[in-house]
N, C-alpha and C positions, 0 to 999 in steps of 0.2 A: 250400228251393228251390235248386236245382243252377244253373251259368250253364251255358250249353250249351258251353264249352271244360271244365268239369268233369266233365261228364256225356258226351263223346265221350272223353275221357281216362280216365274208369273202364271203360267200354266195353272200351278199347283192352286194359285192365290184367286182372289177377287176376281178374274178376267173369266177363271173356268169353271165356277159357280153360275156367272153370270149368263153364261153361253148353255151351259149346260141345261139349269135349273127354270130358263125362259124369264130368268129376273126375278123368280118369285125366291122362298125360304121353304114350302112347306115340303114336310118329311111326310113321308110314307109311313108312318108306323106299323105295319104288318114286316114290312123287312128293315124298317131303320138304316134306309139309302131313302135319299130322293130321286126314285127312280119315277116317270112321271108316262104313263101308256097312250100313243096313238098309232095313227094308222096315217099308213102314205096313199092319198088319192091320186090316182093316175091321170090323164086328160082326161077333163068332165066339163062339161059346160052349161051355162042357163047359171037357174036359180041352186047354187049349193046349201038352202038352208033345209031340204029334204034329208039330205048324205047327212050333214052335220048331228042334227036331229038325233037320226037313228043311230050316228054313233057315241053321241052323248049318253042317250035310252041306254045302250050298252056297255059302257063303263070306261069308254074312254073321254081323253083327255084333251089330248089335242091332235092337230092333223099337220103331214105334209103335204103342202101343192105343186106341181109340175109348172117352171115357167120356163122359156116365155109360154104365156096362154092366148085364152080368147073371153077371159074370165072379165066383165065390166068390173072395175077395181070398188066400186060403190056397192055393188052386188055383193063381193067378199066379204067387207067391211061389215056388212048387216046382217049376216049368216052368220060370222064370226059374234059379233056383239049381241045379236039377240042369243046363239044358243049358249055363247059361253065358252064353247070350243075354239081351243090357242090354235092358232099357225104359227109352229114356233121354228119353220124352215121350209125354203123351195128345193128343189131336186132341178136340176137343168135338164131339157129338152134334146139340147142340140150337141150334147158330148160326141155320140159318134158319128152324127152325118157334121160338123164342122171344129173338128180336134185342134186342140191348143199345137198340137204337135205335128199337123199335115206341111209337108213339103211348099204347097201353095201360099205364098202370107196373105193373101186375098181371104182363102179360108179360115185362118186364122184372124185376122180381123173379124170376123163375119162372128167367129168363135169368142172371141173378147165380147165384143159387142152385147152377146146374146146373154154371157156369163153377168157383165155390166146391169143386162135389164133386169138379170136375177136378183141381185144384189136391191137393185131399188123396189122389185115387188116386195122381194121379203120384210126392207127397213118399212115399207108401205103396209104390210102386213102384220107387224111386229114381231117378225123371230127376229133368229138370231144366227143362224147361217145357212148356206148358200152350199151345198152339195157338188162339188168339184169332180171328175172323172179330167185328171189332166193327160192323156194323152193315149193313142192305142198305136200299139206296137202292129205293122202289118208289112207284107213281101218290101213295100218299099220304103218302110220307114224301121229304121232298129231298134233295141230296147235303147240303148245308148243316146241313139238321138232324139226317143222321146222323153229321155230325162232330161236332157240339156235343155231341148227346146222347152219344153212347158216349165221348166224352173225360172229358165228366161223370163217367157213369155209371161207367168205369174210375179214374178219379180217386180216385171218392169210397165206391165199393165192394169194387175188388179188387186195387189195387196194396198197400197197407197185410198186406192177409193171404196176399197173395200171396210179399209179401218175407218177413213170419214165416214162412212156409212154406219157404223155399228155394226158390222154384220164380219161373221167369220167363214173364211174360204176353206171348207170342211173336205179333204181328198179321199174319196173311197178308193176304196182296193174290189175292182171286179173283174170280169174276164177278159182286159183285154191287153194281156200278157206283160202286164206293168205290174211291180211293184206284187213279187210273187212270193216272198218273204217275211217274217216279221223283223228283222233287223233291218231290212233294203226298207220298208215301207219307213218306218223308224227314222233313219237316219236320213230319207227324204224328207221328212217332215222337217226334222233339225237343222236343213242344210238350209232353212229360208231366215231362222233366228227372228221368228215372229209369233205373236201369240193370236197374231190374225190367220196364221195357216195350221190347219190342227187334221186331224184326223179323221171320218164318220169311218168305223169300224161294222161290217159285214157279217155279220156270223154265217149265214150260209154260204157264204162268198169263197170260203178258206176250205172247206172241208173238203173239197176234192184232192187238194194238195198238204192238209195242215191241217191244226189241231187249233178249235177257237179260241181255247182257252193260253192255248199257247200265245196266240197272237197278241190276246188280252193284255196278258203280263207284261211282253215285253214292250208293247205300246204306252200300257198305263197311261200320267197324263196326260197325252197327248189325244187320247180318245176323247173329244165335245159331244159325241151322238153315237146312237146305235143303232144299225139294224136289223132286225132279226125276220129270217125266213129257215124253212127247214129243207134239208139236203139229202141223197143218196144217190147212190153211183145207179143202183137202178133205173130209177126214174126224174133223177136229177131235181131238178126243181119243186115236181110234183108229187108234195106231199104235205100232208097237212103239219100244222106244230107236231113236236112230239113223236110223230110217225117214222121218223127215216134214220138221219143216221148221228145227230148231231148229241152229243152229250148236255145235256141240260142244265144238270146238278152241278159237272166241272164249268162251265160256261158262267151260271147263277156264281160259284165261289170266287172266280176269275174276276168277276165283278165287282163283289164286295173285298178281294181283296185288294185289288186297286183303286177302291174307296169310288169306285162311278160313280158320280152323282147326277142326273140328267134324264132324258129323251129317252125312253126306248121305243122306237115303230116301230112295226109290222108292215113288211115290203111284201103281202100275199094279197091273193084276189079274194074279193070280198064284195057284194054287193047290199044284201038284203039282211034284214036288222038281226034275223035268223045267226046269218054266219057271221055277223058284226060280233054278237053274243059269242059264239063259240069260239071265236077267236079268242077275245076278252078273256074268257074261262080259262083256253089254253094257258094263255100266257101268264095269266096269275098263278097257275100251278106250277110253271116248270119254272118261270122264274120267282117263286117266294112270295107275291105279294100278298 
């Protein structure tokens, strides 16, 4: 067991470089963070060396994949090394049809298991974490007991193979009435005393409820990834970067002043090399690169 000045101090060191930076060193020089641009592919399947391609064409860097898949792992492997484009993280699949946190432990088996095959595509893939949604709060389950249970549940089934693995068990914060604070989110994090459980921090995700940059701060190192999509009460999810309601500028400073260094994707729909581009574009404006 870690004291938690040990376990923000590894954070801070070698482990969160590593996670973050996808093992490499190199600095951005337009903003002097290593901040490193891709894009999250949703379920896709066949030959990924089309998608990768065009978003290489377009100025990114690396990709996230969705598992478990249907993706031939040879297939990845070749798309990945011929274009040059990192996977440097999976997103899981099956967070809310088999929740760490369901009353059923059948379900949760079902849920470990699946988090488990995350883990091995990714180390197979070469990132470097695994995208956690631990638990959703519903009529029959409380907020309460889906802290308990999934801290369990992560405790006692996937940080251990998670660390053999290399790979870190990243918890977002989305809408499923867990973890609706940045001190609650925070001090879940802490309560594992592991530098294999860390943070993926949401920017769209907060703004219904909170301020990004707020969150930013008070998470600091404990955020390994980013996501960024953009928000407004209007039309909620749907709007391009830039367009809705999300502070950019405070977001970009939040960032460098908790010295990010790492992953920033793009969790927006995107298909054709067209809006691969404008994406790109966005994103280098509002956040600095």
């Amino acid at each position: 067991m870690w004291t938690r000045r040990e376990f923000v101090g590894t954070v801070v060191g070698g482990a969160a470089v590593l996670a973050g930076s996808g093992g490499r060193s190199e600095v951005n020089t337009a903003s002097g963070r290593r901040w490193r641009k891709a894009f999250m592919l949703g379920q896709v399947e066949g030959d990924l060396r089309p998608a990768f391609e065009a978003l290489r064409e377009a100025g990114f860097e690396g990709v996230e994949l969705i598992s478990p898949n249907r993706l031939e792992r040879g297939s990845v492997l070749r798309a990945r090394d011929e274009t040059g484009l990192e996977i440097h993280g999976v997103s899981g699949a099956l967070h809310w049809a088999k929740p760490l946190s369901d009353p059923d432990p059948a379900v949760v088996t079902q849920g470990v298991e699946a988090i488990l095959q995350e883990v091995e595509d990714c180390r197979a893939y070469g990132g470097t974490t695994v995208l956690v949604v631990p638990g959703v709060v519903t009529p029959r389950v409380s907020h309460r007991q889906v802290e308990e249970r999934s801290r369990r549940v992560i405790r006692e089934s996937l940080v251990d193979q998670a660390a053999a693995a290399g790979v870190i068990l990243a918890i977002e914060e989305v809408w499923n009435r867990f973890l609706l604070s940045a001190p609650e989110f925070a001090a879940y994090i802490d309560s594992f005393e592991s530098p294999w459980v860390r943070a993926y921090f949401d920017v769209g995700n907060v703004v219904e409820y909170g301020y990004p940059q707020e969150w930013i701060r008070e998470l600091g190192p404990r955020i390994v990834k980013v996501h960024v999509k953009e928000y407004g009460k209007a039309k909620r999810f749907d709007y391009r970067l830039g367009e809705g309601e999300v502070d950019w500028k405070e977001v970009r400073q939040a960032l460098r002043d908790v010295g990010y260094e790492g992953w920033i994707t793009a969790e927006v729909p995107a298909r054709t090399l067209e809006e691969y581009r404008d994406l790109a574009r966005r994103m280098d404006e509002l956040l600095g690169w």
